[in-house]
LOBA-67552 format. One record per residue: x, y, z of N, C-alpha, C in turn; residue in one letter; residue number from 1; chain. Coordinates in steps of 0.02 Angstrom, whole numbers, plus 50000, padded with zeros to 5 digits. Layout:
<recs>
{{X Y Z} {X Y Z} {X Y Z} "A" NUM "A"},
...
</recs>
This chain:
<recs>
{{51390 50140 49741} {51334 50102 49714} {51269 50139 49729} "X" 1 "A"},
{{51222 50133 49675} {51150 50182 49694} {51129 50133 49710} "X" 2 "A"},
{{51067 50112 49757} {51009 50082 49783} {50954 50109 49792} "X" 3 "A"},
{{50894 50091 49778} {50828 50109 49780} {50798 50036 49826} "X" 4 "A"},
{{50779 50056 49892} {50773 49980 49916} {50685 49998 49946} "X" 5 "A"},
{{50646 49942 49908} {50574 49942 49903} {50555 49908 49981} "X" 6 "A"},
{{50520 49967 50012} {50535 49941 50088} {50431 49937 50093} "X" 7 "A"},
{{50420 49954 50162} {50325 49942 50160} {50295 49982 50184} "X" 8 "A"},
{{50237 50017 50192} {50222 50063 50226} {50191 50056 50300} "X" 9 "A"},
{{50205 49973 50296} {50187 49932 50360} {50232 49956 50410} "X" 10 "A"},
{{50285 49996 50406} {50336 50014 50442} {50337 50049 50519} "X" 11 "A"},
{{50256 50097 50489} {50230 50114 50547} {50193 50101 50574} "X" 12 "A"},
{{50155 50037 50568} {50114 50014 50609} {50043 50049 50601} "X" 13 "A"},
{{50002 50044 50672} {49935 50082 50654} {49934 50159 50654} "X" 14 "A"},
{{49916 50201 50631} {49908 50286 50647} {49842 50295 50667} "X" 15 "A"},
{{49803 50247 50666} {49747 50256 50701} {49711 50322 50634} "X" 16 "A"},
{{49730 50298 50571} {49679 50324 50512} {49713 50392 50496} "X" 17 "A"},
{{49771 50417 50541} {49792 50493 50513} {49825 50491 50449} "X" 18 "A"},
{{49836 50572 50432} {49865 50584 50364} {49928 50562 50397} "X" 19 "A"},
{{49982 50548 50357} {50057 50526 50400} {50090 50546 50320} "X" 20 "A"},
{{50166 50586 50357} {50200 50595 50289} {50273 50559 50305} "X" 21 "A"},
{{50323 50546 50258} {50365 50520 50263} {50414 50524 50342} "X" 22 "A"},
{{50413 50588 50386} {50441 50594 50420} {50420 50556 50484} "X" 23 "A"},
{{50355 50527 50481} {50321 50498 50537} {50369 50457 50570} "X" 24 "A"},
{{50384 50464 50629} {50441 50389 50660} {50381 50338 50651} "X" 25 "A"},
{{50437 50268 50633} {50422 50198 50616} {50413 50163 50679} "X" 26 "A"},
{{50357 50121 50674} {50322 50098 50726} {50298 50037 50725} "X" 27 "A"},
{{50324 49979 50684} {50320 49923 50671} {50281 49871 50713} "X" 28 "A"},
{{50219 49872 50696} {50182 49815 50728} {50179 49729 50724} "X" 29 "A"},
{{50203 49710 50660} {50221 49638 50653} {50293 49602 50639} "X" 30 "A"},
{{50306 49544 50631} {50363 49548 50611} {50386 49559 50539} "X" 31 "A"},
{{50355 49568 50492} {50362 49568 50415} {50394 49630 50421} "X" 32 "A"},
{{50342 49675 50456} {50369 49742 50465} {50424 49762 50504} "X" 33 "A"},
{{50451 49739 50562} {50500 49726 50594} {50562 49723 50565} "X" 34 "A"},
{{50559 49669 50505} {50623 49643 50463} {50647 49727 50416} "X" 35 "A"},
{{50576 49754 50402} {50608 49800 50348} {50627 49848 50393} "X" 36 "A"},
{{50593 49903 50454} {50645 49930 50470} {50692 49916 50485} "X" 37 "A"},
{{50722 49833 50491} {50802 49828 50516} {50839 49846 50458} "X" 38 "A"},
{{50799 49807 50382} {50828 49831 50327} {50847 49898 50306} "X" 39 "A"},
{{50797 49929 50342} {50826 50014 50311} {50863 50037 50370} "X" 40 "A"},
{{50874 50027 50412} {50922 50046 50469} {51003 50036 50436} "X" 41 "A"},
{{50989 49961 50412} {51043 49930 50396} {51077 49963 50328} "X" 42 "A"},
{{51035 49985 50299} {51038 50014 50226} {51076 50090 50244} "X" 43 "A"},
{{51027 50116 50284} {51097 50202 50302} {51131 50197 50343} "X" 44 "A"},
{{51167 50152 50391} {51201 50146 50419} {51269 50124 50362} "X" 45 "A"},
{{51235 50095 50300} {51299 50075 50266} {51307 50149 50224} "X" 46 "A"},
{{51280 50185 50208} {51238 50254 50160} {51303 50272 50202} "X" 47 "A"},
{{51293 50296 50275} {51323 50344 50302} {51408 50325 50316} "X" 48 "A"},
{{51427 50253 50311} {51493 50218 50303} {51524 50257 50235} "X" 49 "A"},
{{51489 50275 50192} {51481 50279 50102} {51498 50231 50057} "X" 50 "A"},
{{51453 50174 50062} {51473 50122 50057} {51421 50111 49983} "X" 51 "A"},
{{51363 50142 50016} {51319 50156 49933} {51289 50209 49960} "X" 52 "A"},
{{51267 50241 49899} {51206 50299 49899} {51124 50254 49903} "X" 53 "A"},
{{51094 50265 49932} {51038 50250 49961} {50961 50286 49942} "X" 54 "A"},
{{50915 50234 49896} {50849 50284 49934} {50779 50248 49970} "X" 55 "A"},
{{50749 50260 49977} {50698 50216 50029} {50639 50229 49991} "X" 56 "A"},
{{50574 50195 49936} {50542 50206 49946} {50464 50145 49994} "X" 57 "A"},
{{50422 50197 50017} {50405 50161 50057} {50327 50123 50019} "X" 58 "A"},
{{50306 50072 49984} {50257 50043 49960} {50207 50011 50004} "X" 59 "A"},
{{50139 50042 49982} {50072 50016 50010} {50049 49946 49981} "X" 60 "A"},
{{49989 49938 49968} {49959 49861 49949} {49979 49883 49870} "X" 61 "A"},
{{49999 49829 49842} {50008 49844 49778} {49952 49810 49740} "X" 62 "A"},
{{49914 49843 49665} {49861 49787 49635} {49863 49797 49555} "X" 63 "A"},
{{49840 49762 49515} {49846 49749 49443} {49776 49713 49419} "X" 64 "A"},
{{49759 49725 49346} {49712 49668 49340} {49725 49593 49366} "X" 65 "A"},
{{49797 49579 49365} {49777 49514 49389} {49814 49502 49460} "X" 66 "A"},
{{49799 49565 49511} {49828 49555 49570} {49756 49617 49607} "X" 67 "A"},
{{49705 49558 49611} {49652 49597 49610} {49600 49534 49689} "X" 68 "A"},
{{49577 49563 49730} {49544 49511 49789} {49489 49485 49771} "X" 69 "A"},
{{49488 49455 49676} {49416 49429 49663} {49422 49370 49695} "X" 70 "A"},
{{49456 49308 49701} {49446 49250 49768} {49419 49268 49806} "X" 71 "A"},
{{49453 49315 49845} {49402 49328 49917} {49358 49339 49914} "X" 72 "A"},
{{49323 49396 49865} {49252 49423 49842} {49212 49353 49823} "X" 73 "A"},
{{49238 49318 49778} {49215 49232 49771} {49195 49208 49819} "X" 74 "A"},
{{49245 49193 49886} {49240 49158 49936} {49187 49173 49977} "X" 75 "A"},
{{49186 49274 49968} {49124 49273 50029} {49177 49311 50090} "X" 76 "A"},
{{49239 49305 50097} {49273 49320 50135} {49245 49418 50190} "X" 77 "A"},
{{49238 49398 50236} {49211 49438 50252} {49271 49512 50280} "X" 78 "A"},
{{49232 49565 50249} {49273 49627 50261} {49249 49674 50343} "X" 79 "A"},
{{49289 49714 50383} {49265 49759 50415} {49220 49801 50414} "X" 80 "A"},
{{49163 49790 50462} {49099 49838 50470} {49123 49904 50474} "X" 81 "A"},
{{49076 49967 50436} {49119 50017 50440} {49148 50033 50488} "X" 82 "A"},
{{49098 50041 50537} {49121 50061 50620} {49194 50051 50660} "X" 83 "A"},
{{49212 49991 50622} {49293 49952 50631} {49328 49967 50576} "X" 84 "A"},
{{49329 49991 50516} {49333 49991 50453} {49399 50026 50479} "X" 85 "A"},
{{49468 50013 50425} {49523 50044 50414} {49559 50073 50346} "X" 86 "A"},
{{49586 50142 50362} {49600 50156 50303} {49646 50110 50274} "X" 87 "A"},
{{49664 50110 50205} {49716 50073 50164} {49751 50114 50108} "X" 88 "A"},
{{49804 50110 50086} {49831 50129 50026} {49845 50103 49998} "X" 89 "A"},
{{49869 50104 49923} {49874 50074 49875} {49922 50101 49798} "X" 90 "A"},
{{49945 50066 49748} {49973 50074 49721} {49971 50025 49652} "X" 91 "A"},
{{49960 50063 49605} {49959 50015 49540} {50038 49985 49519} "X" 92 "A"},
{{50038 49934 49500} {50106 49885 49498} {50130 49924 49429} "X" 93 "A"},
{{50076 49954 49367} {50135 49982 49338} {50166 50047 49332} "X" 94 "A"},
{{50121 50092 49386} {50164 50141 49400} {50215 50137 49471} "X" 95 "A"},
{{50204 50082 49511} {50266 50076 49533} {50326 50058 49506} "X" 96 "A"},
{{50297 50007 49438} {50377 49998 49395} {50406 50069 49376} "X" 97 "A"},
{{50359 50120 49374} {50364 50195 49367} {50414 50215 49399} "X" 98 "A"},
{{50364 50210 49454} {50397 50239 49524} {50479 50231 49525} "X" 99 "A"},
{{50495 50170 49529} {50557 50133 49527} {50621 50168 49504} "X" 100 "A"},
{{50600 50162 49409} {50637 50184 49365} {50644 50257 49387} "X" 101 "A"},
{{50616 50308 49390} {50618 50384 49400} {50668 50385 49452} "X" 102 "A"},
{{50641 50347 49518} {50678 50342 49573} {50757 50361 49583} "X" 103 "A"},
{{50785 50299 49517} {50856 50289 49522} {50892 50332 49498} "X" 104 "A"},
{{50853 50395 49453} {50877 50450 49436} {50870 50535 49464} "X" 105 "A"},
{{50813 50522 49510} {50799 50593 49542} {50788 50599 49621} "X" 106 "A"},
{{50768 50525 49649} {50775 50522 49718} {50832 50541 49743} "X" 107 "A"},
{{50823 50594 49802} {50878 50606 49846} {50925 50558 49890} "X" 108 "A"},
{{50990 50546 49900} {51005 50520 49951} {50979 50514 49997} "X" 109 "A"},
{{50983 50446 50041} {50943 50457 50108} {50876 50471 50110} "X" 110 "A"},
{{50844 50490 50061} {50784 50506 50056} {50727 50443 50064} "X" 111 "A"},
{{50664 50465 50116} {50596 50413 50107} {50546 50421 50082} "X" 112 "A"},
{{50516 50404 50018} {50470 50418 49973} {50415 50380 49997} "X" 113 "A"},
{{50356 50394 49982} {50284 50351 49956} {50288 50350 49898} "X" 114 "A"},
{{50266 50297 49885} {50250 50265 49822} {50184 50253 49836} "X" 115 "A"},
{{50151 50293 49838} {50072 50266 49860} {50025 50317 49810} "X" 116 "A"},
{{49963 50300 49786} {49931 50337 49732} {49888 50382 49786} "X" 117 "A"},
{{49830 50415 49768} {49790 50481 49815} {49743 50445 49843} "X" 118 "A"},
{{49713 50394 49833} {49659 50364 49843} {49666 50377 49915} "X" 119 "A"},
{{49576 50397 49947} {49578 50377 50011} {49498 50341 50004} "X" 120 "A"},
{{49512 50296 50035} {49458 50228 50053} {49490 50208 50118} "X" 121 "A"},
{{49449 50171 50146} {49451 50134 50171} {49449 50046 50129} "X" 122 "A"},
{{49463 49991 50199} {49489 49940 50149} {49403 49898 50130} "X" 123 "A"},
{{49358 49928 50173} {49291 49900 50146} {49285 49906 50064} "X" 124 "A"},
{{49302 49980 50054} {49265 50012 50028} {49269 49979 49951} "X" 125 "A"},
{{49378 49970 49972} {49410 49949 49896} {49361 49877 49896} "X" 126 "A"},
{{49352 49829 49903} {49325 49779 49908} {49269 49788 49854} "X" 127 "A"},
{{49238 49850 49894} {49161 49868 49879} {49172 49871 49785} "X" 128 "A"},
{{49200 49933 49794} {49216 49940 49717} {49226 49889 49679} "X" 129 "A"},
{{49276 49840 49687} {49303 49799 49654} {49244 49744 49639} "X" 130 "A"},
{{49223 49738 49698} {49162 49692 49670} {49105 49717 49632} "X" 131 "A"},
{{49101 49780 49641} {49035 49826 49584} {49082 49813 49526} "X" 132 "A"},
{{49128 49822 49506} {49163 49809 49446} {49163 49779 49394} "X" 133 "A"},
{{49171 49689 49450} {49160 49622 49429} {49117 49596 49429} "X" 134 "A"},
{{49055 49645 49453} {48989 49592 49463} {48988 49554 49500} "X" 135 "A"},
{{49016 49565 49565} {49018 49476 49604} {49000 49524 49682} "X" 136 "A"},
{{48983 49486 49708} {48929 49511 49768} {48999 49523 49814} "X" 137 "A"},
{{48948 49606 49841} {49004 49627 49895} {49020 49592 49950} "X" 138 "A"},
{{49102 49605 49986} {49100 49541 50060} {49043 49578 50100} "X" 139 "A"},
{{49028 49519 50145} {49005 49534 50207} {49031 49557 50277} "X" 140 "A"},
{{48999 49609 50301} {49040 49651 50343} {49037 49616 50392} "X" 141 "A"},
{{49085 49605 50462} {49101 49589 50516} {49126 49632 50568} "X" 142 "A"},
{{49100 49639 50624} {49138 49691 50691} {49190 49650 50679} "X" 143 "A"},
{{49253 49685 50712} {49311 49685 50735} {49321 49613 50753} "X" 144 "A"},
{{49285 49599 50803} {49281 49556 50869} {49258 49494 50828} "X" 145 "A"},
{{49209 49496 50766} {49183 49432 50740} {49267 49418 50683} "X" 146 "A"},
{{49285 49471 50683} {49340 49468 50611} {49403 49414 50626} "X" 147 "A"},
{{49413 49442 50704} {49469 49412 50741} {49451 49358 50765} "X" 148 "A"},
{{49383 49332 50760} {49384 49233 50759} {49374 49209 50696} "X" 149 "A"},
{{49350 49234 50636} {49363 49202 50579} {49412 49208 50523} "X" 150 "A"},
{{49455 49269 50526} {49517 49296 50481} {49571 49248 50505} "X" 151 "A"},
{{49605 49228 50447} {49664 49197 50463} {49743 49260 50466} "X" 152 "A"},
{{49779 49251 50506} {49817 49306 50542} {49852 49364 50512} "X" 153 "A"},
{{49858 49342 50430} {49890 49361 50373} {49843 49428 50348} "X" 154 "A"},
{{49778 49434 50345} {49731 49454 50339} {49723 49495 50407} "X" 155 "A"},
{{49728 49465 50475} {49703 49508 50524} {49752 49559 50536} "X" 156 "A"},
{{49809 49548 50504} {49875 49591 50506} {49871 49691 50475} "X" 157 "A"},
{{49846 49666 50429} {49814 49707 50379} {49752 49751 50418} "X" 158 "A"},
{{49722 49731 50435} {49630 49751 50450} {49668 49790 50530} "X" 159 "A"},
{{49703 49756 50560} {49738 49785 50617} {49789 49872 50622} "X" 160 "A"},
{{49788 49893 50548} {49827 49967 50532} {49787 50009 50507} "X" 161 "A"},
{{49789 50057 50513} {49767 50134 50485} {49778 50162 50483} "X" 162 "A"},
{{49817 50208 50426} {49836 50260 50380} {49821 50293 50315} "X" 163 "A"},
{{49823 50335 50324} {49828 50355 50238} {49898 50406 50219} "X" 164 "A"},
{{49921 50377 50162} {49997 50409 50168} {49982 50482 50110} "X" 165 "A"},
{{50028 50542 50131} {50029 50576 50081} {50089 50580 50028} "X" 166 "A"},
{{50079 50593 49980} {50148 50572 49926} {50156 50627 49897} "X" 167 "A"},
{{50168 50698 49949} {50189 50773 49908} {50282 50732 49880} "X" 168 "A"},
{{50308 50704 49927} {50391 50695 49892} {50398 50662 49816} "X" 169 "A"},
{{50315 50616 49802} {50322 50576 49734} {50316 50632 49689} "X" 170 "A"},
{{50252 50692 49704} {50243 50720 49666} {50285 50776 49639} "X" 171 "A"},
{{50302 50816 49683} {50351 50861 49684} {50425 50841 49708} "X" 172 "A"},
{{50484 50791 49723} {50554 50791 49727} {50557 50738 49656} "X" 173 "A"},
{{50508 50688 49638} {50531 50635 49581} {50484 50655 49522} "X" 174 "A"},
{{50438 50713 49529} {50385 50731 49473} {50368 50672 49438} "X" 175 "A"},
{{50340 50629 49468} {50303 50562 49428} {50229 50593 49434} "X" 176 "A"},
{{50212 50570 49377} {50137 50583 49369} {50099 50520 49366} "X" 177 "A"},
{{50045 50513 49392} {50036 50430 49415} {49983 50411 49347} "X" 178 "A"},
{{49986 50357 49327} {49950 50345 49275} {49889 50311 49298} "X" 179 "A"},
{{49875 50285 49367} {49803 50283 49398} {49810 50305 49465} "X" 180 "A"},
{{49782 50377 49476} {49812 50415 49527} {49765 50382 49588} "X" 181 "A"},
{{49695 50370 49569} {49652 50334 49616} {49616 50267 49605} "X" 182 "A"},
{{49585 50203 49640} {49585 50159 49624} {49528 50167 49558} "X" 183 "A"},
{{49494 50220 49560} {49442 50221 49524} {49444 50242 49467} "X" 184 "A"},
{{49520 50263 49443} {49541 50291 49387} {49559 50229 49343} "X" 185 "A"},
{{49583 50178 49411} {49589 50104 49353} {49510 50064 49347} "X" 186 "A"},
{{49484 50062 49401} {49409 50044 49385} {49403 50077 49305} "X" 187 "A"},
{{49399 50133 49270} {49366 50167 49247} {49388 50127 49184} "X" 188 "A"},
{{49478 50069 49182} {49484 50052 49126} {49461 49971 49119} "X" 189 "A"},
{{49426 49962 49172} {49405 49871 49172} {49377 49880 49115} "X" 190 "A"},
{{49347 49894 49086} {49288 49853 49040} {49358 49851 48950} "X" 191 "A"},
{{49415 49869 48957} {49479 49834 48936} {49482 49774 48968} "X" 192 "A"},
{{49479 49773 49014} {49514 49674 49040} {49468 49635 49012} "X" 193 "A"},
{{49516 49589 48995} {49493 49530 48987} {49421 49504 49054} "X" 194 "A"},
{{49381 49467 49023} {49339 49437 49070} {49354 49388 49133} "X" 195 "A"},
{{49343 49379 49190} {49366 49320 49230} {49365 49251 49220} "X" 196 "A"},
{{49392 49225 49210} {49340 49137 49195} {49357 49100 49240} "X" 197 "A"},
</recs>
């Protein structure tokens, strides 16, 4: 049996903002993240039984026009002061359906991919953009210390990692070519979307 099993890049926890490539050991800081390395443990341990052929790729925040943080930008929800600010990655939902499909035909056994586009921001920054986009007023920044009494934990989970992943294995072992390689390449097609209402 082939498998392509869509795992997180939460896997490793914080890097404290470094470049990190697939080989980085997994370092799981929550439990969401916890569950998936058991899942991929569990996944080549059956790989290596030969029970199925196996591939891992590993997915950042995923976003779409309509999987986009205009609520929060609404709400006011306040983002990290730069000074605390963490990198983020990201990935458009329809070139991960990309990603996917290519996957099941050129990913290596055993192999751990990013699925992650080039963008490097930080997670202020995407915010920033997104709200120059929409017209709707940027969040307001918060230290660390103010974030972690008003973020609810789901959110502080997130703001708590830093990385930026590199994806030489997407580009060169699955030759996908990304159809919004940076967030600003899809910015560039908003004024296509539909309006908010």
């Amino acid at each position: 049996m082939r498998l392509i099993y869509a795992s997180t890049s939460g896997v490793y926890g914080d890097c404290g903002g470094a470049w990190i490539d697939e080989t980085r050991p997994v370092h799981p800081d929550n439990a969401r993240a916890k569950r998936r390395v058991s899942a991929e443990a569990q996944l080549r341990r059956a790989a290596q039984r030969g029970v199925l052929n196996v591939s891992i790729l590993r997915i950042p925040g995923i976003y779409a026009a309509n999987r986009l943080p205009l609520a929060r930008l609404e709400k006011g929800t306040p983002a990290l002061a730069p000074a605390d600010d963490v990198y983020t990655n990201h990935i458009h939902a329809d070139d991960l359906a990309g990603i996917l499909v290519v996957a099941i035909r050129r990913a290596k056994a055993q192999r751990v991919i990013h699925a992650s586009d080039e963008s490097e921001m930080r997670m202020g920054e995407y915010f920033d953009r997104i709200a120059d986009a929409f017209n709707l007023p940027r969040a307001p920044r918060v230290s660390r210390e103010q974030a972690e009494a008003q973020l609810d934990p789901m959110m502080l989970s997130f703001m708590r990692e830093s990385r930026r992943l590199h994806n030489r294995r997407l580009r060169e072992e699955l030759r996908y070519t990304l159809r919004y390689p940076t967030i600003d390449a899809f910015i560039r097609t908003i004024r296509t979307i539909p309006p908010v209402t």
